[in-house]
C-alpha positions as CSV (number, residue, x, y, z in Angstrom):
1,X,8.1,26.4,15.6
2,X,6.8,23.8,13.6
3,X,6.7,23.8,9.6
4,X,6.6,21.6,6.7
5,X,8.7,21.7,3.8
6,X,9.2,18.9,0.6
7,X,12.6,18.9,2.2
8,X,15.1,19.2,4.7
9,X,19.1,19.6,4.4
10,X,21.2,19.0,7.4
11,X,24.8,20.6,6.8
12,X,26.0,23.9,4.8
13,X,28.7,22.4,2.8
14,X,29.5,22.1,-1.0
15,X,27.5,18.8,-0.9
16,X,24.6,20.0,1.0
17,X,23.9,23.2,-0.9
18,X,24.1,21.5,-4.1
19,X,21.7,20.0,-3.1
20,X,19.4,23.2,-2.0
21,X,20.5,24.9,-5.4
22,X,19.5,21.6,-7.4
23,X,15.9,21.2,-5.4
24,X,15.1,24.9,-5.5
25,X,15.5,25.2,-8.8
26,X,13.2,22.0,-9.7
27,X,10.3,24.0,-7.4
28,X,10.8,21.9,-4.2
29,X,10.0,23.9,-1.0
30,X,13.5,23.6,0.4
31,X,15.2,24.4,3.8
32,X,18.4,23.8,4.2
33,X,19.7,24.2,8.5
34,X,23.8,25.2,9.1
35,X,25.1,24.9,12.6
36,X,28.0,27.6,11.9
37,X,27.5,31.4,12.4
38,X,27.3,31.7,8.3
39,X,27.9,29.7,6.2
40,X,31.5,28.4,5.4
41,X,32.8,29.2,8.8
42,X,33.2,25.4,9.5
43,X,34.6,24.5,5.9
44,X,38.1,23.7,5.8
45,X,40.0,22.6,2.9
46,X,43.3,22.7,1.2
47,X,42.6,24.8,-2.0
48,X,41.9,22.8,-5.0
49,X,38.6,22.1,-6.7
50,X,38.3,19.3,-10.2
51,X,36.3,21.4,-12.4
52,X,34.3,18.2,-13.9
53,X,31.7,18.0,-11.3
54,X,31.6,21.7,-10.9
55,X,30.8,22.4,-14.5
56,X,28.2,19.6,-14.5
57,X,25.9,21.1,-11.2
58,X,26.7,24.6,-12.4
59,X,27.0,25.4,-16.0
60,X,29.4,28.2,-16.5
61,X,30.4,28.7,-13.0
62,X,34.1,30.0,-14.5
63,X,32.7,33.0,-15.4
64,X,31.1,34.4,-11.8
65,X,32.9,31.8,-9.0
66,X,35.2,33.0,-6.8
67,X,38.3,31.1,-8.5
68,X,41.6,32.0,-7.3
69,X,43.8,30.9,-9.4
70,X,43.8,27.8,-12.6
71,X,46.2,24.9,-11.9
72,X,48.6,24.5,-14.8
73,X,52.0,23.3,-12.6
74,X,51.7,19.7,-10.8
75,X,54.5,18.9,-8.8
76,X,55.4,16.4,-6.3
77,X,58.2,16.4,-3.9
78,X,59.9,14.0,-1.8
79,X,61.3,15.1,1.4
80,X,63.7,14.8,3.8
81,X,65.0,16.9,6.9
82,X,67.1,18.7,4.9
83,X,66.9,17.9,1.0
84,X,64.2,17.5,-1.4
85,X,63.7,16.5,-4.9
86,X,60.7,17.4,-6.6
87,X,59.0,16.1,-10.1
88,X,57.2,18.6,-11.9
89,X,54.8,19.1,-14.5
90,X,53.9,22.0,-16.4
91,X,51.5,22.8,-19.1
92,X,50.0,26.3,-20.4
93,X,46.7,24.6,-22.0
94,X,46.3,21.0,-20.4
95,X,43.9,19.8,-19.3
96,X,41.6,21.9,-21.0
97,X,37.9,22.9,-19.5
98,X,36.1,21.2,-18.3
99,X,38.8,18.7,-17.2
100,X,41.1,21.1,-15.3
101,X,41.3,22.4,-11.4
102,X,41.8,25.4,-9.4
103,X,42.5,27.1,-6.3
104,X,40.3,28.5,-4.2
105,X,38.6,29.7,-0.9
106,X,36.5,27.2,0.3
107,X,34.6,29.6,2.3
108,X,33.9,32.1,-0.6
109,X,33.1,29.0,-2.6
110,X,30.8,27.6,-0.2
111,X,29.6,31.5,-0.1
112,X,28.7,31.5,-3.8
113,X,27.3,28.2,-4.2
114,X,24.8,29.4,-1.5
115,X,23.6,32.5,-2.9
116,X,22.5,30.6,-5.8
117,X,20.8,28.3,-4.1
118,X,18.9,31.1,-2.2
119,X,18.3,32.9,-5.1
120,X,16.7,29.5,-6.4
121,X,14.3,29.8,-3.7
122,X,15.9,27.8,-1.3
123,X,15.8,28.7,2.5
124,X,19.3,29.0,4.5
125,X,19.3,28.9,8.4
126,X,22.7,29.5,9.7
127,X,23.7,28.9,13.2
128,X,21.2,26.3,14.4
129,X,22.9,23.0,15.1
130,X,20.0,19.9,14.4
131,X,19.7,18.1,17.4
132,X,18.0,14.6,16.0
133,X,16.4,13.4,13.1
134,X,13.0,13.0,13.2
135,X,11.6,9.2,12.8
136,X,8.6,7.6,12.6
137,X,7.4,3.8,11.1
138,X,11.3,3.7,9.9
139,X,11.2,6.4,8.0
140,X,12.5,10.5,8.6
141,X,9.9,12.8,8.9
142,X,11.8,15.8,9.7
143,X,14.4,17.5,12.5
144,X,14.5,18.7,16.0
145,X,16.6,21.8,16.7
146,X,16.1,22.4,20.6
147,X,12.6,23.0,20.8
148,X,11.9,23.6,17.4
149,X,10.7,20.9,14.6
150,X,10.3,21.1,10.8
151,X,8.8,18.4,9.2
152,X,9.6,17.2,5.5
153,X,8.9,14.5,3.0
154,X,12.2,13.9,2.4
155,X,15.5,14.8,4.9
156,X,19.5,15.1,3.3
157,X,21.8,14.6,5.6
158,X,25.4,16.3,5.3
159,X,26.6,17.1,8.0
160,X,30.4,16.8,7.4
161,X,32.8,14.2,8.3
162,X,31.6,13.1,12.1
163,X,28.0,12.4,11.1
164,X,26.6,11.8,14.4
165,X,22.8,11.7,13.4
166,X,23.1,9.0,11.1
167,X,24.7,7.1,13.6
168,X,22.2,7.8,16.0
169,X,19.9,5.9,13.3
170,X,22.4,2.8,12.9
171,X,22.8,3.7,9.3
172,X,27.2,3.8,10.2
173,X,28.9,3.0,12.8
174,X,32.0,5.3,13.6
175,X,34.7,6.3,11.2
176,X,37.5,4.0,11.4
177,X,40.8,6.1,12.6
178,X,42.8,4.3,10.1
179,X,40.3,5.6,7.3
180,X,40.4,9.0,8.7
181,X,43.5,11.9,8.5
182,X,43.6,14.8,10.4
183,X,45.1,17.9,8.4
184,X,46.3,21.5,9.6
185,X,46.5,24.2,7.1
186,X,47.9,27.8,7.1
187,X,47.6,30.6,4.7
188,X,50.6,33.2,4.0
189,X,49.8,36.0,2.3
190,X,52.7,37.3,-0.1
191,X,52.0,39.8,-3.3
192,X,50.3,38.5,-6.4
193,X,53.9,39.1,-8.0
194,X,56.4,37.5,-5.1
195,X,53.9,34.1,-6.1
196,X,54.7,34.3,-9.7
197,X,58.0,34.4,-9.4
198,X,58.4,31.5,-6.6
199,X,56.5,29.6,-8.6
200,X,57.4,30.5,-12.3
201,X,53.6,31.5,-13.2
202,X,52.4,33.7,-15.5
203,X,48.5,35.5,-15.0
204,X,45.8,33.3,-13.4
205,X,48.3,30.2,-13.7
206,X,48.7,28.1,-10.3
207,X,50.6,25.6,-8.9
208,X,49.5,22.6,-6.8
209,X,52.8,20.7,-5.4
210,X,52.2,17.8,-2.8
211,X,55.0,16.6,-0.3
212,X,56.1,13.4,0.3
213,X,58.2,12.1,3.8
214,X,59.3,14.4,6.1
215,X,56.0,16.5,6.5
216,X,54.1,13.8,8.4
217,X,57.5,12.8,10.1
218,X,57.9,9.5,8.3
219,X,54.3,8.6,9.4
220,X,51.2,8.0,6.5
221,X,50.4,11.3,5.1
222,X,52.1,14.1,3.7
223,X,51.9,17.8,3.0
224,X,50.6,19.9,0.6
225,X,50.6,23.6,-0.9
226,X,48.4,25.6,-3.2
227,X,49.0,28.8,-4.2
228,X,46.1,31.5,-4.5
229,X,46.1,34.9,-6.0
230,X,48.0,36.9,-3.3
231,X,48.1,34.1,-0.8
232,X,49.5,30.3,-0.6
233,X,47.8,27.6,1.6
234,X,50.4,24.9,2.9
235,X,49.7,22.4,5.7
236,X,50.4,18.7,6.1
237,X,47.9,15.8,6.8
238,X,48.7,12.5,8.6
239,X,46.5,9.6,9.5
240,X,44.6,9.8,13.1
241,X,45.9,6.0,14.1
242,X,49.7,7.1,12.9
243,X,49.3,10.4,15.0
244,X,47.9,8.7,18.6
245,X,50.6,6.3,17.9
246,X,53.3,8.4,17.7
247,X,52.5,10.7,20.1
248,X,53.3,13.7,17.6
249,X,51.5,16.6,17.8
250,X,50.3,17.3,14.4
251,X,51.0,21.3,14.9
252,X,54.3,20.5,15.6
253,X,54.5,18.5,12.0
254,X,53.3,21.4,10.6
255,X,55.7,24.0,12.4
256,X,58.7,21.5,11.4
257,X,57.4,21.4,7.5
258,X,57.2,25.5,7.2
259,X,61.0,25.2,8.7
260,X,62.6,23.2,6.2
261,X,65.0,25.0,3.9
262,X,62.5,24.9,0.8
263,X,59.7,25.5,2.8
264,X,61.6,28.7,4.1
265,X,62.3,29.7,0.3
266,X,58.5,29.7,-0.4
267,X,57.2,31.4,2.6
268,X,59.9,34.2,3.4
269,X,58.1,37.6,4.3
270,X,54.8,36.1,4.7
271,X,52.1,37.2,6.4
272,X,50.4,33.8,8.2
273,X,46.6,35.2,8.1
274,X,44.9,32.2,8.8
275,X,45.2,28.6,11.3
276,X,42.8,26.0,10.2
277,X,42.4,21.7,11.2
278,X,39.8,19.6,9.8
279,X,39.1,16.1,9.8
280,X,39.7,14.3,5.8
281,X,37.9,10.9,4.9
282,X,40.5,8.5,3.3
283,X,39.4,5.2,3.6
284,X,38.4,4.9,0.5
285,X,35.2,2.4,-0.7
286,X,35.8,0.9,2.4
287,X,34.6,3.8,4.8
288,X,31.4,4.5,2.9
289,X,28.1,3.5,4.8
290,X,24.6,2.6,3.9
291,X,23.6,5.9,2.1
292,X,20.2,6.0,2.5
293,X,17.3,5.1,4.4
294,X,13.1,5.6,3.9
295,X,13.2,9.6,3.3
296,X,16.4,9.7,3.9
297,X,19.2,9.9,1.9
298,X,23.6,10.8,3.2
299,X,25.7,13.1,0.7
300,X,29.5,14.3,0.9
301,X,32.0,13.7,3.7
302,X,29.0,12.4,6.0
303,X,29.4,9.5,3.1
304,X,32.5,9.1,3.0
305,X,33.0,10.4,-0.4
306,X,36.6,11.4,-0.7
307,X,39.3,10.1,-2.3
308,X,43.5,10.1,-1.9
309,X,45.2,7.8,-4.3
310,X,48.6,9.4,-3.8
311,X,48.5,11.7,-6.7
312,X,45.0,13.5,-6.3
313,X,43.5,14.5,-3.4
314,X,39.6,14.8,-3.9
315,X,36.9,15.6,-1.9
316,X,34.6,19.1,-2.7
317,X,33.7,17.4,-6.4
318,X,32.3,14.3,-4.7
319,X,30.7,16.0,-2.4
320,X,29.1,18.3,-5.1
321,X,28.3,15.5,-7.5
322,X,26.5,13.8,-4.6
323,X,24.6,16.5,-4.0
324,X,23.8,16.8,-7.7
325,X,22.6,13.2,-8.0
326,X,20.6,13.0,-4.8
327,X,18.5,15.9,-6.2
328,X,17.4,13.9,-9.2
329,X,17.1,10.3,-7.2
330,X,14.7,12.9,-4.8
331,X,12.7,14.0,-7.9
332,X,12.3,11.3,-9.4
333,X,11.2,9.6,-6.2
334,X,8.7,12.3,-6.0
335,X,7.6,11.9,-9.3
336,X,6.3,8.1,-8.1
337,X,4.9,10.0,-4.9
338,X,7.1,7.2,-3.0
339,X,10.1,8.1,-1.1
340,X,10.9,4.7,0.1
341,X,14.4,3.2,0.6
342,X,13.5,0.7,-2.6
343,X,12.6,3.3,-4.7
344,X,14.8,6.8,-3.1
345,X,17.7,4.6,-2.3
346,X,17.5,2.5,-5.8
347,X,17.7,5.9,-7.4
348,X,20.6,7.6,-5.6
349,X,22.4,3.8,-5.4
350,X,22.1,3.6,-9.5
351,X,23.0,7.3,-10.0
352,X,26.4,6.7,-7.7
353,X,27.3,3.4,-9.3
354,X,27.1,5.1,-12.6
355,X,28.7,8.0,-11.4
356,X,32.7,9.0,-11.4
357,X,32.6,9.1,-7.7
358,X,31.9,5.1,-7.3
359,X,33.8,4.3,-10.3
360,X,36.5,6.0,-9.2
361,X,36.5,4.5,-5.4
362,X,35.9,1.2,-6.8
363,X,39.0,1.6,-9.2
364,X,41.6,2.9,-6.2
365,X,39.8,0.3,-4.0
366,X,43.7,-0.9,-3.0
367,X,45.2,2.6,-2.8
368,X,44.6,3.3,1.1
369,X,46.5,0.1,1.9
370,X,49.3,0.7,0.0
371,X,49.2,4.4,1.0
372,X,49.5,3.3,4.7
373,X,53.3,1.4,4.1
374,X,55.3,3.1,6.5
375,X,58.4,2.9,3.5
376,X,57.1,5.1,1.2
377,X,57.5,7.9,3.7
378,X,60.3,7.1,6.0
379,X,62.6,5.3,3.5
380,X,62.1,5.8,-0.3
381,X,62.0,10.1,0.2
382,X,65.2,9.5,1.7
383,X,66.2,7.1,-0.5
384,X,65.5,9.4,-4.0
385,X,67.5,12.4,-2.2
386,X,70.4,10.3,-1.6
387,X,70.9,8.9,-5.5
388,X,69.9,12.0,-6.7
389,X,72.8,13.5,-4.4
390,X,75.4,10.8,-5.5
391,X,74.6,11.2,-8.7
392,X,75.5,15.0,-8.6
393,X,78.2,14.7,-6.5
394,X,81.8,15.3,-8.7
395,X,84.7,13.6,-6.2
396,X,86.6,11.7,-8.6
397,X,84.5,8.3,-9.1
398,X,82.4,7.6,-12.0
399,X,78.7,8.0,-10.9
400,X,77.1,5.1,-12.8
401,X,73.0,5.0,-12.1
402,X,72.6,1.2,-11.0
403,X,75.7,0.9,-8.6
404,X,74.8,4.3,-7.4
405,X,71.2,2.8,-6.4
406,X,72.6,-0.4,-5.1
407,X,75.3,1.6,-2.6
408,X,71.9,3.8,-1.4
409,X,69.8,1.1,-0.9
410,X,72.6,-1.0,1.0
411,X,73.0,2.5,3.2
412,X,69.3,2.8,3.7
413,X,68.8,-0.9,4.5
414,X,66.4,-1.0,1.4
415,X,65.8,-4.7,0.3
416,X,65.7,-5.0,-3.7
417,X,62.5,-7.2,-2.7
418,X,60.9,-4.8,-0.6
419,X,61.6,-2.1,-3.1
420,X,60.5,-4.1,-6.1
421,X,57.4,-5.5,-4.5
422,X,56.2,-1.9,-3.3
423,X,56.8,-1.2,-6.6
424,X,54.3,-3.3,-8.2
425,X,52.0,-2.8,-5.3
426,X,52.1,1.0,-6.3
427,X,51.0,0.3,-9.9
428,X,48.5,-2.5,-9.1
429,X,47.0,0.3,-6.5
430,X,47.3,3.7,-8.0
């Protein structure tokens, strides 16, 4: 088979059906190629969506996506084997639209965005994996699928987080492991109610609680849980050089996390309905590559577009907002009937740099270093339970703040250098 379209998008995520939706609309003959038996079979995620980018590539999505439930309960805990102190934050109204988040499926999600881009006129081939990208005189011309080859002014490539045609090209060499984190989820189901009242919510209100030490085993990472309308999606994520070096099984992390005492609390009488692992960019500005080429342009997690700086966790906004803006660097390209590097690539490289997703990498340029000091998860979770246990301890002896810190930091081998210069690290990086 052989067939020409204005363009071709390699990868059925939320990055590469933006783009389809975006195209379609504008009247661009658009195909778009998925290796997975339908599309959001290979999408893996932990259950939150920022609604900014969202709301910007589709205008009133809130009232017909598949949204499980709004986040209106932040709260981060640190961790030990057997204790835990968590920070929370709750608010009914902040942030308000089109600044807040939610829960949901990534699959469904993936689902929807797709049916609006078909119904934009885009076309959707599922279960055909690409084998190569088509060049010719430096520039893409199209894909090969086994035998078959569709030609194209203009090609997209997102095709996840192990891109392995753009490296073919030379475009990126291969993901660091330090810049990438492996992470294995599970979904529970429990009623609607049993949520609500494990969590303290009321209606469509979620909470979105992130877990600090003993999760990843004292190695970079953490754990995470979201809760949905009748389920909750937990897992924990650690970084692929920490894991191969300490020989931990990250399944084992995961069965240890869902055994601790709190963990327990949460989960008791659930139904486990679902095993999930996926690969998660985290390098930061560091890890993203050339992003285009002649006719070619690289959206999403096959850009490295993803971002933890300790407190959010982002990656299906970037990869939407990517999307978004390489469909107007393609038509405006179009619109000069050149799709060259200087004049594609100019546009998408202007659009990015003005973007949140650059601003924002740029800004937590620093926050993958400090995130990868072994202290803050083998020694300051333990150190937080500990005066938080001293100071609610009644035996007799005043319980006085600063001697109380001093006597756990002398326990814990914590130097008041160390502590105070992770400290300012921590600010200066997130």
């Amino acid at each position: 088979m052989e067939e020409r379209f204005d363009a071709i998008i390699i990868g059925g995520g939320p990055g590469g059906l933006t783009v389809a939706y975006h195209l379609a609309k504008k009247g661009f003959r658009t195909v778009l190629i998925e290796r997975g038996k339908y599309l959001g079979s290979k999408n893996v995620y932990g259950g939150r969506i920022y609604s900014y980018a969202i709301e910007k590539a589709f205008p009133g999505f809130r009232k017909e996506a598949p949204i499980e439930r709004w986040v209106r309960k932040e709260l981060l805990t640190f961790m030990t084997e057997d204790e835990a102190v968590t920070v929370e934050l709750y608010s009914a109204k902040h942030p308000e639209p089109p600044n807040d988040s939610f829960t949901a499926y990534l699959t469904s999600f993936t689902q929807w965005i797709g049916k609006k881009a078909e119904e934009a006129g885009a076309l959707i081939i599922t279960g055909v994996k690409v084998d190569k990208i088509l060049m010719e005189k430096g520039g893409a011309i199209g894909v090969a699928a086994g035998q078959d080859k569709l030609y194209a002014d203009v090609v997209i490539d997102a095709e996840g987080i192990n891109p392995v045609l753009i490296e073919g090209l030379g475009l990126k060499g291969r993901f660091k492991p330090e810049h990438v984190a492996i992470g294995v989820k599970e979904v529970v189901r429990l009623p609607s109610k049993t949520i609500e009242e494990r969590f303290n919510l009321h209606g469509d209100e979620g909470a979105a609680q992130l877990f600090v030490g003993y999760p990843s085993k004292g190695l970079p990472g953490g754990g995470f849980l979201y809760t949905n309308k009748e389920t909750i999606t937990f897992g924990v994520v650690a970084h692929l050089d920490s894991v191969a070096e300490g020989k931990l099984p990250i399944h084992e992390m995961i069965e240890d996390f869902k055994l601790h005492p709190l963990m327990k609390n949460l989960l008791k009488e659930g139904v486990i309905v679902e095993y999930l692992a996926h690969l998660i960019p985290e390098g930061g500005i560091r890890m993203v590559p050339k992003l285009y080429a002649n006719n070619l342009l690289v959206v999403g997690d096959a850009a490295g577009l993803g971002l933890n700086n300790g407190i959010t966790v982002r990656g299906v906004d970037f990869a939407v907002e990517s999307g978004r803006l390489a469909a107007e660097a393609i038509e405006k390209a179009h619109g000069e009937g050149n799709y060259a590097e200087q004049v594609l690539g100019a546009y998408y490289e202007k659009a990015l740099n003005d973007s949140f997703i650059l601003k924002e990498l740029k800004a937590f340029r620093k926050a993958p270093s400090f995130l990868s000091n072994p202290r803050i998860y083998n020694l300051y979770p333990q150190l937080v339970c500990d005066l938080l246990s001293a100071l609610h301890t009644v035996n007799g002896t005043p319980k006085k703040l600063y001697p109380a810190l001093r006597t756990v930091m002398k326990r814990r081998k914590v130097s008041t250098i160390n502590l105070i210069s992770d400290l300012i690290g921590g600010i200066r990086s997130l």
